[in-house]
C-alpha positions as a Markdown table, in Angstrom:
| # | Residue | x | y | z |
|---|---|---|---|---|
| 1 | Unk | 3.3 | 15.1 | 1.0 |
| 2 | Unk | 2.1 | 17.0 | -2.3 |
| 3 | Unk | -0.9 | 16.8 | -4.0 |
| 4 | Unk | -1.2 | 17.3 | -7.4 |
| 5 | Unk | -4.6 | 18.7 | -7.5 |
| 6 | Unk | -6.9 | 19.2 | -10.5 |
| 7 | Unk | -7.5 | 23.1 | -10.2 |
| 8 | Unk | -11.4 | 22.6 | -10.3 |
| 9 | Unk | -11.0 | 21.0 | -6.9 |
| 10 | Unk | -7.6 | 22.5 | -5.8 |
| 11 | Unk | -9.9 | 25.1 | -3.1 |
| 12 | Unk | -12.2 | 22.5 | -1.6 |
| 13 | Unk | -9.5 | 19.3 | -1.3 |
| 14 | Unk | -7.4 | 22.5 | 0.6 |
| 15 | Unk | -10.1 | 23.3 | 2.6 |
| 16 | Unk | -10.6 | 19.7 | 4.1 |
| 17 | Unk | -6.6 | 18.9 | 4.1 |
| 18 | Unk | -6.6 | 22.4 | 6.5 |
| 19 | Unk | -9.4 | 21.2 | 8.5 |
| 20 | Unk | -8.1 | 18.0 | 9.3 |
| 21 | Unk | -4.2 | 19.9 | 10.1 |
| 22 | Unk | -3.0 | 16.8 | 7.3 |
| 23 | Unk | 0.9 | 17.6 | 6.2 |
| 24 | Unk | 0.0 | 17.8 | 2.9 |
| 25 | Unk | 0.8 | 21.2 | 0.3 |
| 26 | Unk | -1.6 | 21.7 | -2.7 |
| 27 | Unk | -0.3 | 22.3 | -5.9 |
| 28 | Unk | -2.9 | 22.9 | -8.8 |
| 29 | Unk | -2.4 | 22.3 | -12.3 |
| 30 | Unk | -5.0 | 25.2 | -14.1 |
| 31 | Unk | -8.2 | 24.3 | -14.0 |
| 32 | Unk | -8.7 | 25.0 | -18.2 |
| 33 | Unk | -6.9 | 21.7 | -18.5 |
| 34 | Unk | -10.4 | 20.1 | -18.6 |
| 35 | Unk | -10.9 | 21.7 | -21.8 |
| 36 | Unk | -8.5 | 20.2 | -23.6 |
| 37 | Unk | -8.1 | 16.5 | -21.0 |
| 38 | Unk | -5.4 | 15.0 | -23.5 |
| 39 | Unk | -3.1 | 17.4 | -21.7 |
| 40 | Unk | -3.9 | 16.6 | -18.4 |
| 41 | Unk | -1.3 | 13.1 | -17.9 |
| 42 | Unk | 1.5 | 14.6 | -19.3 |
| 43 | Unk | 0.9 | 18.2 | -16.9 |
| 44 | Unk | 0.6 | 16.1 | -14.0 |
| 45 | Unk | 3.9 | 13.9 | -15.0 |
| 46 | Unk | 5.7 | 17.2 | -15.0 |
| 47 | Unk | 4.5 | 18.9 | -11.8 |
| 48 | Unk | 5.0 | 15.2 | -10.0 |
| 49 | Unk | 8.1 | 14.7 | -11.4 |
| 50 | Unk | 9.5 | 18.1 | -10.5 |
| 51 | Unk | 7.6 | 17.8 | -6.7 |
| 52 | Unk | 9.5 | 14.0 | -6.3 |
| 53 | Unk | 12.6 | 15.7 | -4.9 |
| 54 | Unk | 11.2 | 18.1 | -2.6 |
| 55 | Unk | 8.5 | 15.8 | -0.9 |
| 56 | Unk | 8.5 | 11.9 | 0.9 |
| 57 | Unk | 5.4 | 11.4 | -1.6 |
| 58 | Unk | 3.1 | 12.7 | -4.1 |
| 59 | Unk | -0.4 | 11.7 | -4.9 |
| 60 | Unk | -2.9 | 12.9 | -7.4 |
| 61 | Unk | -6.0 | 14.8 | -6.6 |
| 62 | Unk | -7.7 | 14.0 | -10.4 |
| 63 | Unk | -10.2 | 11.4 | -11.1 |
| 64 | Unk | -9.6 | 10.0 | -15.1 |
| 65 | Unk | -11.5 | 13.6 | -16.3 |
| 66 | Unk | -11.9 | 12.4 | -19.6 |
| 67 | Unk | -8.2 | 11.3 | -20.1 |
| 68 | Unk | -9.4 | 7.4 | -21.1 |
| 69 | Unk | -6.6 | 5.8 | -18.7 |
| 70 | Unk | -4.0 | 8.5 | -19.7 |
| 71 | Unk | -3.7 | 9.8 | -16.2 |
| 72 | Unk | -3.7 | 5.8 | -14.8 |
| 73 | Unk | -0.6 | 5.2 | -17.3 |
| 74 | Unk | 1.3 | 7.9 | -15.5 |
| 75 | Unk | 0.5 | 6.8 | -12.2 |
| 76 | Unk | 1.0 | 3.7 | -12.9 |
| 77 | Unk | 4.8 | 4.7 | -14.5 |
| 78 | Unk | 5.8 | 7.3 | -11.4 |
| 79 | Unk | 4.1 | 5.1 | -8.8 |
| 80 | Unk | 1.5 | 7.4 | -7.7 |
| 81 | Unk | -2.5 | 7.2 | -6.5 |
| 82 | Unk | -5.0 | 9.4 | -7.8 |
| 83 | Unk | -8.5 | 9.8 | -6.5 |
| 84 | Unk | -11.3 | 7.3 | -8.2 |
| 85 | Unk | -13.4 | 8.1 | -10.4 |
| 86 | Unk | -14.5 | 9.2 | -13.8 |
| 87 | Unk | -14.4 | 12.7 | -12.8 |
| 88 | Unk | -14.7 | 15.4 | -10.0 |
| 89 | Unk | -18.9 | 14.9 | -10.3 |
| 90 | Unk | -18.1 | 11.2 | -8.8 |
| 91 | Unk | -16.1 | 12.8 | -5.8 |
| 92 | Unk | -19.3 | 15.1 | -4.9 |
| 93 | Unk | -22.4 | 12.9 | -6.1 |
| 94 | Unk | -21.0 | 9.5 | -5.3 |
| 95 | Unk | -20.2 | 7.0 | -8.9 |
| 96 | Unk | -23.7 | 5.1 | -8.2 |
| 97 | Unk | -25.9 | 8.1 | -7.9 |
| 98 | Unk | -24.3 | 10.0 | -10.6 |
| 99 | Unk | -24.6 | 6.8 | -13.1 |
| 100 | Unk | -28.2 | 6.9 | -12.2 |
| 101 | Unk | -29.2 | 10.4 | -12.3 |
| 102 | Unk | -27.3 | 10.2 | -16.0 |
| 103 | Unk | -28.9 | 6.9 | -16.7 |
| 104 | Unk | -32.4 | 9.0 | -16.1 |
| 105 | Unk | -31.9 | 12.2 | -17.7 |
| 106 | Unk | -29.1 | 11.3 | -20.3 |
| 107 | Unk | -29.5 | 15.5 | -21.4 |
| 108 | Unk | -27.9 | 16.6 | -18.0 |
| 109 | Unk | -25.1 | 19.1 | -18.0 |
| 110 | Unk | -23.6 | 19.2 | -14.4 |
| 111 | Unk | -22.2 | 22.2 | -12.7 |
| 112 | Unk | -20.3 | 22.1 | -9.3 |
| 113 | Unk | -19.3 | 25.1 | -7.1 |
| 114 | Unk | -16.5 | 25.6 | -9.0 |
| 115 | Unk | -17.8 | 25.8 | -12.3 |
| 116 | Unk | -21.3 | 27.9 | -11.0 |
| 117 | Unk | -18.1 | 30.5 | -9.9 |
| 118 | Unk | -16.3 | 30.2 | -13.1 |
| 119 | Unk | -19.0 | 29.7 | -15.4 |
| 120 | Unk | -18.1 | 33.0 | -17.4 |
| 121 | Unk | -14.4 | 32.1 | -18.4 |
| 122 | Unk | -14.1 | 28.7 | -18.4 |
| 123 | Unk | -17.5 | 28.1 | -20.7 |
| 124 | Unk | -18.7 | 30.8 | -22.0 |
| 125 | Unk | -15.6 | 32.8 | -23.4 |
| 126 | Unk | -13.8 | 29.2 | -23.8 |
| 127 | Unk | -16.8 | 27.9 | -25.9 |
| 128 | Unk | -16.8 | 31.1 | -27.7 |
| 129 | Unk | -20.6 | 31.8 | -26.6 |
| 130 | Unk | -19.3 | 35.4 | -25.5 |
| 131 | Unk | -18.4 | 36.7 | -29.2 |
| 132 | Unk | -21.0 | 34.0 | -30.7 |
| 133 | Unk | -24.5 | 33.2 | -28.7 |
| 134 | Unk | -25.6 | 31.5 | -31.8 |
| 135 | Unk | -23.7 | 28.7 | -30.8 |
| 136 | Unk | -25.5 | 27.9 | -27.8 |
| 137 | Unk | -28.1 | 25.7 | -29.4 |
| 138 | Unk | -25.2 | 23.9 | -31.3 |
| 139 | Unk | -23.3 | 22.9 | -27.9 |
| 140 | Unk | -26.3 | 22.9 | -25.9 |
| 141 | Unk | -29.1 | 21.7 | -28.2 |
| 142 | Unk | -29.3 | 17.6 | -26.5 |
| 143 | Unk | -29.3 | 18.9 | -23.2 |
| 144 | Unk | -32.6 | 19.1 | -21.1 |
| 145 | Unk | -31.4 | 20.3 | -17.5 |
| 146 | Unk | -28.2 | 21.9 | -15.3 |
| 147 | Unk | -27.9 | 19.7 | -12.5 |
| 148 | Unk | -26.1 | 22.2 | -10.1 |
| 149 | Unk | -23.9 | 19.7 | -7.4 |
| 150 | Unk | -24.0 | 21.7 | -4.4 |
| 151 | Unk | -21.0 | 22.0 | -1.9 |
| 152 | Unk | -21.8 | 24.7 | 0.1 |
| 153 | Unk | -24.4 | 26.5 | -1.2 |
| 154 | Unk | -25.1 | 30.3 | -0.5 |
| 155 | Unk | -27.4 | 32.6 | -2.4 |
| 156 | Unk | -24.6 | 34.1 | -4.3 |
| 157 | Unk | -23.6 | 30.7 | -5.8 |
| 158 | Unk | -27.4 | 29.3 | -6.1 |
| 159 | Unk | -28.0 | 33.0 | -7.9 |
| 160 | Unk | -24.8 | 32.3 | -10.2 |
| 161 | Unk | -26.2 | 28.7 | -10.7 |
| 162 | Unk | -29.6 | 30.3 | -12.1 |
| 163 | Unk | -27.7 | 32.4 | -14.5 |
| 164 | Unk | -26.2 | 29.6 | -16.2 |
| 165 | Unk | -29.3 | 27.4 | -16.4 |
| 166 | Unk | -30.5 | 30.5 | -18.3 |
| 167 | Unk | -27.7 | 31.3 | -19.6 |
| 168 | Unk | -28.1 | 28.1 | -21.5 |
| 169 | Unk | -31.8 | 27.8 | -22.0 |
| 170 | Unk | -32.4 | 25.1 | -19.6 |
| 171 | Unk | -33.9 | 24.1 | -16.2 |
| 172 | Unk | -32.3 | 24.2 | -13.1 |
| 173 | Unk | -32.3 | 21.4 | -10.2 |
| 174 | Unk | -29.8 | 22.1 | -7.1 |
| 175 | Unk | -28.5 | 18.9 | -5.8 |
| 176 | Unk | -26.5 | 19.5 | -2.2 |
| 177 | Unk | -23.7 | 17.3 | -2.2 |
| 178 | Unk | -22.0 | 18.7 | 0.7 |
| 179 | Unk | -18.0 | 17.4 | 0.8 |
| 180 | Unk | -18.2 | 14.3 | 2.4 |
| 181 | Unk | -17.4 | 12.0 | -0.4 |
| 182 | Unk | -14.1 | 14.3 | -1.1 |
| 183 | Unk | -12.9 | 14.0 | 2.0 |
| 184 | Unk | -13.4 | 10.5 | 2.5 |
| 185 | Unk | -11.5 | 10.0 | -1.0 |
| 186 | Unk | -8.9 | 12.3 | -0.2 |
| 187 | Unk | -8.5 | 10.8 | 3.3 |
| 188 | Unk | -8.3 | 7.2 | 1.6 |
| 189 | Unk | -5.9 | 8.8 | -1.1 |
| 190 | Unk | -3.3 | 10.5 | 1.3 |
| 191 | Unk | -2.9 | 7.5 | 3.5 |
């Protein structure tokens, strides 16, 4: 089987198919694609269409990520699952818990391991804030806190998630998450 895997979670949906020996090949679309999530159903058409041949099945390792039921009208049209969910944050914090921590603190930007790694390319040179750090207050103004969804946190990833937060002016709260959720979408996914 291949999963078509949103690059942001390519690494950890890996990790548990590995640790669970599941006959299953990752293949990540680029992570970036979340900046611009009008691309993402037509990316994952192409990369499922051209895996059809070469595997028994494909499923697809995105939650909606902003595509407003794009992504469900290609699975829907090629016969595929996806994972649930709004996006990854769902997958990590659980839908319920996320709504409410949102519902609470509307001003909450969320960071996963992923993004605490990649926090240099994929927002600060993609929003520009590299060349213009003026901008900041215009992206960042509403927010009031980084909510940093832990997987496995280490003190290089909790120091990177610091550097963020103050990279964009605002407090930091470390929320460990763990991978359990993932793996028991993926698991439900891949059946």
């Amino acid at each position: 089987m291949a999963l078509v895997a949103c690059g942001a979670i390519a690494q950890p949906a890996a990790a548990v198919i590995a640790g669970h020996d599941w006959p299953v090949d990752v293949h990540p679309l680029p992570p970036l694609l979340h900046n611009r999530p009008q691309l993402i159903a037509d990316e994952v058409r192409r990369l499922a269409t051209a895996l059809s041949g070469e595997y028994a099945g494909v499923a697809v390792g995105y939650a909606d990520c902003g595509t407003y039921g794009a992504l469900d009208a290609v699975c829907e049209e090629l016969g595929l699952r996806r994972l649930p969910g709004l996006h990854c944050y769902d997958l990590y914090d659980g839908e319920e818990t996320l709504a409410a921590r949102l519902e609470a603190e509307p001003g909450t930007y969320l960071l996963t391991d992923f993004l605490v790694r990649s926090f240099e390319r994929t927002v600060v040179r993609e929003l520009g804030l590299d060349r213009w750090p003026e901008l900041r207050d215009d992206y960042f103004a509403h927010y009031t806190r980084v909510v940093w969804l832990a997987q496995e946190p280490d003190p290089e990833l909790r120091t990177l998630a610091q550097q963020a937060a103050d990279r964009l002016g605002l407090p930091l709260t470390v929320v460990t998450t763990g991978t359990r959720r993932l793996e028991t979408a993926l698991e439900d996914l891949l059946r």
